[in-house]
LUMLUMRO-312534 format. One line per field, with one value per residue: residue number from 0; z, y, x of N, C-alpha, C in turn. Coordinates in nm, 3 decimals, m for minus. Atoms other than C-alpha are relative to their C-alpha. Example, Ala and Ser with C-alpha at 12.3 -4.5 7.8 and 13.67 -1.06 7.14 Angstrom:
<nodes>
pos <- [0; 1] .
n.pz <- [0.000; m0.006] .
n.py <- [m0.119; m0.119] .
n.px <- [0.089; m0.082] .
ca.pz <- [0.780; 0.714] .
ca.py <- [m0.450; m0.106] .
ca.px <- [1.230; 1.367] .
c.pz <- [0.000; 0.073] .
c.py <- [0.120; 0.109] .
c.px <- [0.090; m0.077] .
</nodes>
This chain:
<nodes>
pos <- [0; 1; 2; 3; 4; 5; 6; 7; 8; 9; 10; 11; 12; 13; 14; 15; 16; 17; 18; 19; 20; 21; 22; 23; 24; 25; 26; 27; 28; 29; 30; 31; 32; 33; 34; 35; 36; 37; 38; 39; 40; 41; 42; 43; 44; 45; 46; 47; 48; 49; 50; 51; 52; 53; 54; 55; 56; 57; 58; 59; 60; 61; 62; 63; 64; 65; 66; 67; 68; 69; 70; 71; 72; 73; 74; 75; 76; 77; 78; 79; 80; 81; 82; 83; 84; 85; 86; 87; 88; 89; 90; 91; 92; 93; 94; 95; 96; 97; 98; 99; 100; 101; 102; 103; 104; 105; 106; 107] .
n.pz <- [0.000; 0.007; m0.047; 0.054; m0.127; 0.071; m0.119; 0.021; m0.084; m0.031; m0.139; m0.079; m0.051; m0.093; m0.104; m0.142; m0.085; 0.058; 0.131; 0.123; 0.064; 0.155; 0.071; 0.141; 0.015; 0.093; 0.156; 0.070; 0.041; m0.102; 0.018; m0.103; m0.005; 0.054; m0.114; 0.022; m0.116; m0.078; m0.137; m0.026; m0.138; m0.050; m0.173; m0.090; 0.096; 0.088; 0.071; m0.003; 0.157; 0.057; 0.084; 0.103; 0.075; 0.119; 0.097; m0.038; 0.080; 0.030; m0.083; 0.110; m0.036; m0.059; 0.106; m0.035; m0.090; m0.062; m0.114; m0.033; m0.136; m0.031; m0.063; m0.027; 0.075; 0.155; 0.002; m0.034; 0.076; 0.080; m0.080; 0.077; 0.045; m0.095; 0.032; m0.050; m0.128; m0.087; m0.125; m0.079; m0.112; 0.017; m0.101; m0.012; m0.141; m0.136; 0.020; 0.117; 0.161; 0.085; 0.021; 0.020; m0.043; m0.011; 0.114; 0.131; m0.020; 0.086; m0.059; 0.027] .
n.py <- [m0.118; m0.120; m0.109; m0.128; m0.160; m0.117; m0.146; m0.059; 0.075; 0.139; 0.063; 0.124; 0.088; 0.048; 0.098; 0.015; m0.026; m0.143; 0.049; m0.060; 0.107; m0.055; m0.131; 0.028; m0.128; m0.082; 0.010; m0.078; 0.037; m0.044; m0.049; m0.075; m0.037; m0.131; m0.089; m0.134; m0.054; m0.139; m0.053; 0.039; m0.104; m0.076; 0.039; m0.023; m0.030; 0.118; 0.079; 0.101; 0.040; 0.125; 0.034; 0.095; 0.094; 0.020; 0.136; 0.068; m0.031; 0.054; 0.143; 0.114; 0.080; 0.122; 0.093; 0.148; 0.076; m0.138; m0.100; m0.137; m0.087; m0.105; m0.072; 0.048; m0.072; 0.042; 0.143; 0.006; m0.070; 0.110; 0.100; 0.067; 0.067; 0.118; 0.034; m0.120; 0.042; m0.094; 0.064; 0.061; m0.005; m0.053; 0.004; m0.180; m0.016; m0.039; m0.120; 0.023; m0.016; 0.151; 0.081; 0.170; 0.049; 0.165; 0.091; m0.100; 0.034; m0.026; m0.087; 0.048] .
n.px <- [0.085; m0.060; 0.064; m0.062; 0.033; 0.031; 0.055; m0.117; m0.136; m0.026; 0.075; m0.023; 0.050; m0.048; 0.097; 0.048; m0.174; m0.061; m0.051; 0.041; 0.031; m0.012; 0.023; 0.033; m0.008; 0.109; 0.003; 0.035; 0.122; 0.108; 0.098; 0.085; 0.143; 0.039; 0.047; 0.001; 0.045; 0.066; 0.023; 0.099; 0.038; m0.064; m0.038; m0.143; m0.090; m0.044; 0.081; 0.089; 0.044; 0.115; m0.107; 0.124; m0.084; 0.050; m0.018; m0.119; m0.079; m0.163; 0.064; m0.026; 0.111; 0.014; m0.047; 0.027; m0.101; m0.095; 0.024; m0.055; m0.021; 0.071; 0.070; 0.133; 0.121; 0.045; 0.041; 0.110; 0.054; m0.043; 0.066; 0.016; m0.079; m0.079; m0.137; m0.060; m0.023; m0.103; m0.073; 0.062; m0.007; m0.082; m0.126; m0.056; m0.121; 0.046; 0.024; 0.112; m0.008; 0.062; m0.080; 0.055; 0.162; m0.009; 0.010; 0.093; 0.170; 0.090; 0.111; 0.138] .
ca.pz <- [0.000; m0.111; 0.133; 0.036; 0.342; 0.196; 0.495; 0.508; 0.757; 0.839; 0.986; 1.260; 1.377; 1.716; 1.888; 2.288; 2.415; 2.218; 1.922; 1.624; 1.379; 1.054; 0.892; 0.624; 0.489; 0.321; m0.062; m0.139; m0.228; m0.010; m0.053; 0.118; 0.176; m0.003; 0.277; 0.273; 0.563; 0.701; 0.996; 1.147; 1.455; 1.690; 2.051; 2.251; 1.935; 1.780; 1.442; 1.507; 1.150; 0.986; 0.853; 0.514; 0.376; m0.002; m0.224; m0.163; m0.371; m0.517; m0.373; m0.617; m0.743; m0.616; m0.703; m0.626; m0.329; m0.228; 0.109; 0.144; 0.458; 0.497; 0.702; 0.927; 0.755; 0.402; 0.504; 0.656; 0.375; 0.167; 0.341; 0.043; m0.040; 0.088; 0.054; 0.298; 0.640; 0.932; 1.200; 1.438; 1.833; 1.884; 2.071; 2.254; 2.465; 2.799; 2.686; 2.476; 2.118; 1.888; 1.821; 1.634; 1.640; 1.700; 1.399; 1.042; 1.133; 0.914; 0.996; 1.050] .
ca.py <- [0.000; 0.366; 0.663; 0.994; 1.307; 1.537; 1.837; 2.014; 1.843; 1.515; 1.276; 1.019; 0.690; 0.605; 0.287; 0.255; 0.266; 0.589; 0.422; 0.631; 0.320; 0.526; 0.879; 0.925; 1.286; 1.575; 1.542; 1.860; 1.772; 2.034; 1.995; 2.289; 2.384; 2.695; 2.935; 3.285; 3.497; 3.788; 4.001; 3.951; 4.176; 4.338; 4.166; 4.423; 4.558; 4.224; 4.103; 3.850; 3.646; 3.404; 3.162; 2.962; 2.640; 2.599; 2.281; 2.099; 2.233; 2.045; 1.693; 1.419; 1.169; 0.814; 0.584; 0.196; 0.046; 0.425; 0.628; 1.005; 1.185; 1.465; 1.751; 1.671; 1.954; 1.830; 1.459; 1.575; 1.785; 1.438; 1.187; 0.989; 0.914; 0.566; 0.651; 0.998; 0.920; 1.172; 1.138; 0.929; 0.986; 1.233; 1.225; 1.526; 1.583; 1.707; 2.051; 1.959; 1.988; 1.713; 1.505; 1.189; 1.005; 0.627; 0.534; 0.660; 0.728; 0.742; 1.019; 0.951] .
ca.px <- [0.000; 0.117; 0.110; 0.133; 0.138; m0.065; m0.004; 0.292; 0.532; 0.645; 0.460; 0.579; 0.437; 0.519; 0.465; 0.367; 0.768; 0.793; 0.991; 0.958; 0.785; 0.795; 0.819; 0.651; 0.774; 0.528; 0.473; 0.439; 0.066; m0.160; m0.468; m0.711; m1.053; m1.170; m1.276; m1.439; m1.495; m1.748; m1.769; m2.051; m2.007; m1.766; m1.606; m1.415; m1.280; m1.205; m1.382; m1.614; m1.658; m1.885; m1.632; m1.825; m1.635; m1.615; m1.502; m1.181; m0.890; m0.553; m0.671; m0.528; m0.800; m0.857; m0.618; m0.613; m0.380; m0.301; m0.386; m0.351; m0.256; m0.509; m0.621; m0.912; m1.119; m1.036; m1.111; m1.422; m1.526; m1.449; m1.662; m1.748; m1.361; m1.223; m0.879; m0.838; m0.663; m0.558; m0.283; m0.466; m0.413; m0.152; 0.195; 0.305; 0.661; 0.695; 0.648; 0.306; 0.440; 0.272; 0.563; 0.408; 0.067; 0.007; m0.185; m0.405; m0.777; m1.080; m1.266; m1.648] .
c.pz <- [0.000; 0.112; m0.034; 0.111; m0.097; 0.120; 0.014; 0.085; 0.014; 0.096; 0.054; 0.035; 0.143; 0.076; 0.119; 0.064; m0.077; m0.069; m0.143; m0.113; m0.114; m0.016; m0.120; m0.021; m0.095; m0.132; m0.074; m0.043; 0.135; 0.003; 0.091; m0.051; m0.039; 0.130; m0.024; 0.144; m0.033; 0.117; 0.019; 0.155; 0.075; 0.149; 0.043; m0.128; m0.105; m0.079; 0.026; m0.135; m0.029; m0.081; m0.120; m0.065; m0.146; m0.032; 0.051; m0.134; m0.039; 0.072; m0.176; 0.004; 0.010; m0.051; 0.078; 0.112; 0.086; 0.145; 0.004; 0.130; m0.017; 0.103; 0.068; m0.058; m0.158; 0.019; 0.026; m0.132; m0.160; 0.028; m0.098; m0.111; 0.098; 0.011; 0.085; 0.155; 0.086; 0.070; 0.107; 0.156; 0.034; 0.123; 0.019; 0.095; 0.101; m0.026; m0.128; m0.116; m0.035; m0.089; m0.103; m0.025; 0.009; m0.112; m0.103; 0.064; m0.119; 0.063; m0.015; m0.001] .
c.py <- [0.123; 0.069; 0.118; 0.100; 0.079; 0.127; 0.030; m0.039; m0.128; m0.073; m0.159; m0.077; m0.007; m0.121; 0.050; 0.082; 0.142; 0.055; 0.080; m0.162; 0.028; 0.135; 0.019; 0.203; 0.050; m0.054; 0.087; 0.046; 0.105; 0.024; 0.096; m0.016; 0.126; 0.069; 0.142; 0.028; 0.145; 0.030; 0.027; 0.102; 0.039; m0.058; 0.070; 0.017; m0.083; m0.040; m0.177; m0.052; m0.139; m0.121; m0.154; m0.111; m0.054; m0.185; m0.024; 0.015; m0.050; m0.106; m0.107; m0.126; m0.131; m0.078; m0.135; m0.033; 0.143; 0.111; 0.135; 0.046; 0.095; 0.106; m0.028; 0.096; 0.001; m0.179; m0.020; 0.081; m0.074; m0.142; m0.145; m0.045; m0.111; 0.011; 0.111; m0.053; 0.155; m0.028; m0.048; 0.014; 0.069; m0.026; 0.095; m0.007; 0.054; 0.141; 0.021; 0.005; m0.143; m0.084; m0.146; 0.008; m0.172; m0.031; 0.166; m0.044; 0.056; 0.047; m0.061; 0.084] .
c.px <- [0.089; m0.061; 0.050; m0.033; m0.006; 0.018; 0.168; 0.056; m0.020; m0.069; 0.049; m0.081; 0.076; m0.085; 0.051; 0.152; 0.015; 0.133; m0.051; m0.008; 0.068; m0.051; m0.066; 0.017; m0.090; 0.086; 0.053; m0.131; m0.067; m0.113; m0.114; m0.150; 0.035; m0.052; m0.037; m0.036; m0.092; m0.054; m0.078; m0.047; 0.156; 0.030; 0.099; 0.063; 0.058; m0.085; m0.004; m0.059; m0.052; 0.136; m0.091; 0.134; m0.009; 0.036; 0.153; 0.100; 0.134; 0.007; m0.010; m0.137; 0.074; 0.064; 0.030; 0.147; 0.095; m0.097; 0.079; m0.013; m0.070; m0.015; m0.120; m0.110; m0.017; m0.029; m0.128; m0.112; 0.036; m0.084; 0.001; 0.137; 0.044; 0.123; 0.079; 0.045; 0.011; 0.065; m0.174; 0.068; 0.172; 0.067; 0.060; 0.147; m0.037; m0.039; m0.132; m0.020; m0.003; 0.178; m0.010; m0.142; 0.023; m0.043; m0.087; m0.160; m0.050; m0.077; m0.171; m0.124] .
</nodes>
């Protein structure tokens, strides 16, 4: 099975002992969500905005024996592909930076 990291940095596996399994480094491939925004009101001086989600942009199509690394808001805004993963259950150091994940989930 191919994987391709579609999200701009590298992504680690770690098993349990906190063994790096496997890297799998970015593509290059980023696919986004289209996004527009409008301000909708005013908090304490800070815009307050409507944020609307369009179509899924630069997202390679479906191809046989292959998994893409995704974004959870382009995997979710994908439902009906079998082939989109995200890091699955994240690994943080002592100072809470995401370091890893244990496995690939399928969003639901």
């Amino acid at each position: 099975m191919k994987i391709i990291n579609c999200t701009p940095h590298n992504i680690s596996f770690v098993a349990d002992n906190g063994d790096v399994i496997r890297t799998i480094p970015a593509s290059g491939i980023l696919p986004r969500v289209a996004t527009s925004y409008t301000t909708v009101a005013t908090v304490n001086g800070i815009p307050d905005e409507a944020t609307v989600y369009g179509n899924v942009e630069g997202l390679p199509t479906e191809e046989p024996d292959t998994i893409l690394i995704v974004s959870a808001l382009v995997a979710n805004a994908c439902k009906n592909r079998n082939d989109l993963r995200v890091p699955g259950r994240q690994v943080r150091d002592e100072q809470g930076r995401v370091i890893g994940c244990k496995s690939l989930s399928r969003p639901c």
